[in-house]
LOKE-105155 format. One record per residue (C-alpha): residue in three letters; x, y, z. Coordinates in steps of 0.05 Angstrom, whole numbers. Each point is the difference from the previous one (the first is absolute). Layout:
BEGIN
(node "ALA"; (X; Y; Z)) ...
//
This chain:
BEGIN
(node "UNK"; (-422; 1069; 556)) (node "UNK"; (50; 50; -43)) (node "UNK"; (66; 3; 39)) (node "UNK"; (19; 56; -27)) (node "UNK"; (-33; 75; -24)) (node "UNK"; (-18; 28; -73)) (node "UNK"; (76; 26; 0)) (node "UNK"; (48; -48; 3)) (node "UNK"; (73; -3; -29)) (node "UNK"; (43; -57; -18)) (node "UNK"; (35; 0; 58)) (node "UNK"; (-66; -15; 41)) (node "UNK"; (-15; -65; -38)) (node "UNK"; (39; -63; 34)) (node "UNK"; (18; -49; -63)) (node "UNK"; (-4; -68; 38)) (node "UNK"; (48; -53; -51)) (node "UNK"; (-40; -66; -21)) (node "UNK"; (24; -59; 39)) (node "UNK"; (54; -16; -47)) (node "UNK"; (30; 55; 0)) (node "UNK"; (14; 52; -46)) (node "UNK"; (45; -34; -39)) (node "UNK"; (-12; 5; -72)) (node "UNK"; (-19; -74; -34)) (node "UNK"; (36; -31; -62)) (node "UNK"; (-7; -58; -47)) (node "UNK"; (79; -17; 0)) (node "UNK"; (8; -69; 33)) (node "UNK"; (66; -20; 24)) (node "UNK"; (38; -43; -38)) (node "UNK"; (27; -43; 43)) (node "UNK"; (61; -11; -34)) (node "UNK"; (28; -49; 69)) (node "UNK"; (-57; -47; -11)) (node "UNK"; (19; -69; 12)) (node "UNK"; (-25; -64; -44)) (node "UNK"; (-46; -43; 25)) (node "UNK"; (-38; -59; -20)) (node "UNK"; (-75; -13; 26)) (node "UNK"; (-8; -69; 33)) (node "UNK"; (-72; 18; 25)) (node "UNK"; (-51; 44; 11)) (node "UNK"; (-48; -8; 66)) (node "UNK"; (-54; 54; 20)) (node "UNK"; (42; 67; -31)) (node "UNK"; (69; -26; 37)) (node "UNK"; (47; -26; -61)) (node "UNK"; (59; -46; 21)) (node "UNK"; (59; 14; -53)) (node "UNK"; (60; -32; -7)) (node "UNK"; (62; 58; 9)) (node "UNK"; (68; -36; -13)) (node "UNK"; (0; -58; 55)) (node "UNK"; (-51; 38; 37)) (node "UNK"; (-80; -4; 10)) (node "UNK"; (-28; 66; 0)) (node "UNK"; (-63; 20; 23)) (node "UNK"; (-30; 54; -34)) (node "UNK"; (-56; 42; -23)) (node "UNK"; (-24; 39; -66)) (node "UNK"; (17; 72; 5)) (node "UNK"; (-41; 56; -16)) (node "UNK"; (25; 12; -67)) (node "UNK"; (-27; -69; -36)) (node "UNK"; (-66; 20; 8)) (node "UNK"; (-46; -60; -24)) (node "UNK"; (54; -36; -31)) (node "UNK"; (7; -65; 33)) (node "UNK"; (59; -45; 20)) (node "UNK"; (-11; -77; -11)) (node "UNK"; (51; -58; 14)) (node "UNK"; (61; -8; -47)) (node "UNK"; (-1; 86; -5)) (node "UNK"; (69; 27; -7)) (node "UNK"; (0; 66; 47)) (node "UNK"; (34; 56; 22)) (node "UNK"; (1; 11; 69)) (node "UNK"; (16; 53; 57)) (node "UNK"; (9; 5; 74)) (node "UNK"; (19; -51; 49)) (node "UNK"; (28; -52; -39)) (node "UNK"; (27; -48; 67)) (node "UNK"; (-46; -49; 5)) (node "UNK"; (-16; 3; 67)) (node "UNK"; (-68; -5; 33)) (node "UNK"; (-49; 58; 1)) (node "UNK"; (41; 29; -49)) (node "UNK"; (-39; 31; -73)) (node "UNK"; (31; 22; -63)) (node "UNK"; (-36; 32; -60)) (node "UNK"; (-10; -24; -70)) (node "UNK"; (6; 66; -47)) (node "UNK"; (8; -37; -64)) (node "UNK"; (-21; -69; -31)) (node "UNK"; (43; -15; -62)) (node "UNK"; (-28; -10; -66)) (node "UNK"; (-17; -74; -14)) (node "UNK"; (15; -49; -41)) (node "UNK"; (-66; -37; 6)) (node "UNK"; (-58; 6; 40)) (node "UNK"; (-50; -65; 13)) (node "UNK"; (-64; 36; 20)) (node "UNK"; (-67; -39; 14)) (node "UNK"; (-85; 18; -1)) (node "UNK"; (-50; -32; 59)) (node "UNK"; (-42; -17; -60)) (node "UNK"; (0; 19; -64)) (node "UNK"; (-55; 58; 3)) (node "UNK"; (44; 37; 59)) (node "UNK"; (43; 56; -38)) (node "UNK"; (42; 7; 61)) (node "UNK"; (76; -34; -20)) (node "UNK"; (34; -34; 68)) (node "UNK"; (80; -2; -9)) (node "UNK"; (23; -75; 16)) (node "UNK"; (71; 4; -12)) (node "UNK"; (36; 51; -29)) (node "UNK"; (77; -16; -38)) (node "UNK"; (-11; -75; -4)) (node "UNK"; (17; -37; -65)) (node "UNK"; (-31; -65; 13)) (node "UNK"; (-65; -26; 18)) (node "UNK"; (-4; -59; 42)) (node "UNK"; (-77; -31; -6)) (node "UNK"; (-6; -49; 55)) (node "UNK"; (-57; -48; -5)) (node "UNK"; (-10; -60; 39)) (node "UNK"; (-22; -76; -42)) (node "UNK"; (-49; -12; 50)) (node "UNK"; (-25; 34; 68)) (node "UNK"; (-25; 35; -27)) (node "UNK"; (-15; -13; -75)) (node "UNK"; (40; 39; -46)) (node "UNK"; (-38; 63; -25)) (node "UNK"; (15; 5; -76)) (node "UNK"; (-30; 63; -3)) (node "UNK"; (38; 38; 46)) (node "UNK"; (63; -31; -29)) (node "UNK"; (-20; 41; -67)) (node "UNK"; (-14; 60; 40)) (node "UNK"; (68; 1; 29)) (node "UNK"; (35; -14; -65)) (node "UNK"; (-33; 55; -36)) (node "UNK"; (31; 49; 65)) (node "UNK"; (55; -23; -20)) (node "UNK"; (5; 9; -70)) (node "UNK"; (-29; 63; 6)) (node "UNK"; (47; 25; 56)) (node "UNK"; (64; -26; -43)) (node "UNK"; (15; -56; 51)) (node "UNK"; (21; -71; -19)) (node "UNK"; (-49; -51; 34)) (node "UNK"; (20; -58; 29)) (node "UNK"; (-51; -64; 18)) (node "UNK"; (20; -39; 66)) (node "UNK"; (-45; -53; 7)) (node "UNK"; (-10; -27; 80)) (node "UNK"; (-27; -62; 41)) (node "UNK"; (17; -39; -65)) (node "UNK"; (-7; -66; 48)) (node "UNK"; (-66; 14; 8)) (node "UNK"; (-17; 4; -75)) (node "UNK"; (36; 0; -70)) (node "UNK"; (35; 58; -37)) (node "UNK"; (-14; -14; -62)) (node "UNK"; (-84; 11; -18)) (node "UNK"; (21; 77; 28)) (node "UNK"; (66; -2; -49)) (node "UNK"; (-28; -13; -65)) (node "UNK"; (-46; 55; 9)) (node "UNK"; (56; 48; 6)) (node "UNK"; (53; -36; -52)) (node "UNK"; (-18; 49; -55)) (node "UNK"; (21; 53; 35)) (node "UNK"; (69; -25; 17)) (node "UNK"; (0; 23; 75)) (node "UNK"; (51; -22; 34)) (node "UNK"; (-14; -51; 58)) (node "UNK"; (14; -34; 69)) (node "UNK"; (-35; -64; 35)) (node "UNK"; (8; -7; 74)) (node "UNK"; (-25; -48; 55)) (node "UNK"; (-8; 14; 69)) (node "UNK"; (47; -48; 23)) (node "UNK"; (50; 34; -40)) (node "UNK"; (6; 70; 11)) (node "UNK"; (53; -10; 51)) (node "UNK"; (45; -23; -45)) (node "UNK"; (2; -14; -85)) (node "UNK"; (-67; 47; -8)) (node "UNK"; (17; 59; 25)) (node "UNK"; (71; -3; -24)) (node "UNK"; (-33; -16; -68)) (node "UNK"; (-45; 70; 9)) (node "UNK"; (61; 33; 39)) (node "UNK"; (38; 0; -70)) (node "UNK"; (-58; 25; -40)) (node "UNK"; (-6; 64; 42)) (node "UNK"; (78; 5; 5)) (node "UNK"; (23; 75; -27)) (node "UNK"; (-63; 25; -10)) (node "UNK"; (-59; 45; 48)) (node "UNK"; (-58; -51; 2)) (node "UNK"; (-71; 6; 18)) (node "UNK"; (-46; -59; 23)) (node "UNK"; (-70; -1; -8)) (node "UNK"; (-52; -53; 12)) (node "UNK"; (-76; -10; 38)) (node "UNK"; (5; -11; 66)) (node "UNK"; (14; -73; 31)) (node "UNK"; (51; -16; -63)) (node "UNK"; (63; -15; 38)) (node "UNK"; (30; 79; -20)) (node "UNK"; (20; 20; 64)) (node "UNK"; (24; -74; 22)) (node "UNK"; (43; 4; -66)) (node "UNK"; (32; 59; 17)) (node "UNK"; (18; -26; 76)) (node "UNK"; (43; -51; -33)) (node "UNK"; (25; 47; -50)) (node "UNK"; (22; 45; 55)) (node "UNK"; (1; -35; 58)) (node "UNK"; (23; 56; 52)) (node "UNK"; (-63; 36; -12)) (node "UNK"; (-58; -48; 12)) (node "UNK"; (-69; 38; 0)) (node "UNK"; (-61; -29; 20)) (node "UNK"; (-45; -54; -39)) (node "UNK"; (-60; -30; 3)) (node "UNK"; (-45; -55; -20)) (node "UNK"; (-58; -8; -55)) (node "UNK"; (-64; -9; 32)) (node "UNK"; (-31; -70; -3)) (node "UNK"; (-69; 33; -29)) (node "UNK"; (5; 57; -40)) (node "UNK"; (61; -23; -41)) (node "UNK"; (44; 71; 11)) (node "UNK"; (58; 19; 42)) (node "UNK"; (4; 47; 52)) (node "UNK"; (38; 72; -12)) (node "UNK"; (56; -11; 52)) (node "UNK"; (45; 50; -45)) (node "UNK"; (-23; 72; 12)) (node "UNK"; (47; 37; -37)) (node "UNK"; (49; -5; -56)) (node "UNK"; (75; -14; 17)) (node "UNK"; (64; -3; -33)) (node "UNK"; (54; -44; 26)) (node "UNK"; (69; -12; -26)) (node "UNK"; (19; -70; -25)) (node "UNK"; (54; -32; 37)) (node "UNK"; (60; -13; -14)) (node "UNK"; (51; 29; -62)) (node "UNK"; (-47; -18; -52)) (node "UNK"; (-44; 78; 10)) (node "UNK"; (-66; 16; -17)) (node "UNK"; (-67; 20; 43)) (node "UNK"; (-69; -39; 9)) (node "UNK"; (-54; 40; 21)) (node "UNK"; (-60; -36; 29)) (node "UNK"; (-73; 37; -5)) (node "UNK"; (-58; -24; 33)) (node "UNK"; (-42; -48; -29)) (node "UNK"; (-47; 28; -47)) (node "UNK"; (-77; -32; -11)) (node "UNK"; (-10; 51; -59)) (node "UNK"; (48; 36; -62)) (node "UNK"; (-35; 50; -32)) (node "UNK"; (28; 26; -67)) (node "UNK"; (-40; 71; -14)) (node "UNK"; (67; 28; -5)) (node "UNK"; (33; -42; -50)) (node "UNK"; (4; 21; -79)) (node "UNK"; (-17; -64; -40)) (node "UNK"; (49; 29; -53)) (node "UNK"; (56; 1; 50)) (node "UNK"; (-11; -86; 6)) (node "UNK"; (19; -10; -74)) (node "UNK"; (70; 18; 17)) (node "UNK"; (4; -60; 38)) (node "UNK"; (-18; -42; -73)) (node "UNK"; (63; 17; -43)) (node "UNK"; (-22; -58; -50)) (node "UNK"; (-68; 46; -2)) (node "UNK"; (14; 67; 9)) (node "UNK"; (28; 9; -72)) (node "UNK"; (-71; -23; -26)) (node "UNK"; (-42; 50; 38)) (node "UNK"; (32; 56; -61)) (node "UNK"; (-64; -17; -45)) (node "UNK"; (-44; -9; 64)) (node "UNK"; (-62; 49; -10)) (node "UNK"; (8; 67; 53)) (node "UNK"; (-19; -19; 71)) (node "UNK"; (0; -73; -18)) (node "UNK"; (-10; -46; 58)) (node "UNK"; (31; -61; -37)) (node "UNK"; (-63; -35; 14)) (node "UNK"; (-37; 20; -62)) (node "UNK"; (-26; -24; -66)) (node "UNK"; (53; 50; -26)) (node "UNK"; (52; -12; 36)) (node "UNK"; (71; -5; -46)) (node "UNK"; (19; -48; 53)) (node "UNK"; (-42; -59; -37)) (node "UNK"; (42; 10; -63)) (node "UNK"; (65; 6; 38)) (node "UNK"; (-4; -70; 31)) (node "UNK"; (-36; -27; -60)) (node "UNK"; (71; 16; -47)) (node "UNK"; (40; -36; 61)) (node "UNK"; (28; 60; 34)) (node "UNK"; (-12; -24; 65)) (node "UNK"; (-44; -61; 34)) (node "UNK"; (-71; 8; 8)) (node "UNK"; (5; -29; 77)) (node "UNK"; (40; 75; 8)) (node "UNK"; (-57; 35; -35)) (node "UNK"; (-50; -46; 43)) (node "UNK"; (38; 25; 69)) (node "UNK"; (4; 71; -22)) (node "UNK"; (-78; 1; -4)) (node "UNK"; (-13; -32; 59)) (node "UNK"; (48; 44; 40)) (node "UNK"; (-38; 59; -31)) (node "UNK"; (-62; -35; 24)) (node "UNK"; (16; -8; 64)) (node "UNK"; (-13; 90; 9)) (node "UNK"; (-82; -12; -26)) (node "UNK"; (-9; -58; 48)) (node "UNK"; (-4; -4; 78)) (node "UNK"; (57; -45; 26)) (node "UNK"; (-58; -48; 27)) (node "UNK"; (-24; -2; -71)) 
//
């Protein structure tokens, strides 16, 4: 039904404003130019726990990041109430360029890229000597994250009363990784402190399978903050996820540095990674790869690599771990 006959004016016609308002929109942002710093020690279901001075924060993304995400070790910018106290939120308008970024696959045909750790320098690959059996193969997957994300890998070798270090060693000699042993009996005391200095100074992430002593290793690292473990199971071999989400925690004492433990991971795809990035990892090798044929794979019947090691430019055990690093993207970690 017309409200209103064949001769209306302006005046007749009520404008009703959207539910907004009438207020004109614009793409200028704030700047936020109070912004506090803040440093992400987890992330849980869209809440992000940040570190402001002395302070834990809780806090959310604001509108303005869109689909960037946040992941642990972020450094932020951050607005609102910055107290502390409980029921209390705070946004996140910025996240800091980064210095490195360790990202990880579900498998390697998934495209989608999962941020680990974001502004760590060093990679801590926990694996356990026995229960369970040390997977080789994830090992290689983790060291190629790391080369590729520019972090410095680290090998720390657990339960080494149950089983010898060395077999799992020699594999890894070539590479020159750097390396701790511990027992179980120890990590109370000479083990951790042994681990303890290798982390000193510097943002550390650990990865490992589930059931390899990670999370145990980091209860005696930092003692104050003991999370949950569990136990292998008797039949399948594996360890049950008892860490749900990634979290950094300040060493003690005056020596500095972070360790972030992750959950326990049963897979490590690598569709993200650039096998040309890994080279950099090889400076004995890299040099060679100048005559290497365009889009070389360095596992190829032309491959200037040969050639290189052949005139004694570097040992042919490097070449050998180079390959099977690069391998380790065209085979299933079960392989």
């Amino acid at each position: 039904m017309r409200r209103y006959g064949k001769d209306t004016d302006e005046e007749d016609v009520r404008v009703r404003p959207g539910r907004k308002g009438s207020r004109p929109r614009t793409r200028i942002r704030p700047k936020h130019e109070d912004a506090a710093e803040g440093f992400v020690l987890t992330v849980d279901r869209g809440r992000i726990t940040c570190l402001v001075e002395d302070r834990r924060v809780t806090a959310m993304k604001a509108r303005e990041l869109g689909r960037k995400g946040v992941a642990v070790g972020d450094r932020v910018d951050i607005v609102g109430d910055l107290s502390g106290d409980k029921d209390t939120l705070a946004r996140i308008v910025r996240v800091r360029e980064r210095s490195s970024v360790l990202r990880r696959t579900a498998d390697d045909d998934d495209p989608y890229e999962r941020v680990v750790v974001a502004n760590a320098d060093q990679l801590a690959i926990v694996t356990a000597l026995a229960d369970p059996e040390p997977r080789p193969r994830l090992i290689d997957r983790c060291l190629v994250a790391a080369y590729d994300a520019g972090l410095e890998p680290l090998l720390i070798l657990t339960k080494s009363d149950l089983a010898p270090a060395e077999p799992l060693l020699e594999t890894y000699a070539p590479l020159g990784i750097r390396y701790v042993v511990t027992r179980r009996d120890e990590l109370e005391g000479a083990a951790a402190e042994e681990v303890r200095e290798r982390l000193a100074g510097r943002i550390t992430a650990c990865v490992g399978h589930s059931g390899v002593g990670k999370t145990t290793l980091v209860n005696a690292l930092v003692p104050e903050y003991a999370r949950a473990t569990g136990d292998v199971n008797a039949v399948t071999g594996r360890g049950r996820h008892t860490t749900t989400s990634a979290l950094a925690l300040p060493l003690p004492g005056d020596i500095g540095g972070w360790v972030i433990d992750t959950p326990g991971v049963r897979s490590f795809g690598l569709h993200h990674v650039d096998p040309s990035r890994v080279i950099h990892a090889f400076p004995d090798l890299e040099p060679g790869t100048e005559e290497c044929p365009r889009a070389c794979s360095h596992d190829e019947p032309d491959c200037a690599l040969d050639a290189w090691v052949a005139a004694g430019h570097a040992e042919p055990a490097r070449l050998n771990s180079l390959r099977r690093l690069l391998a380790t993207r065209e085979r299933r970690e079960g392989d």
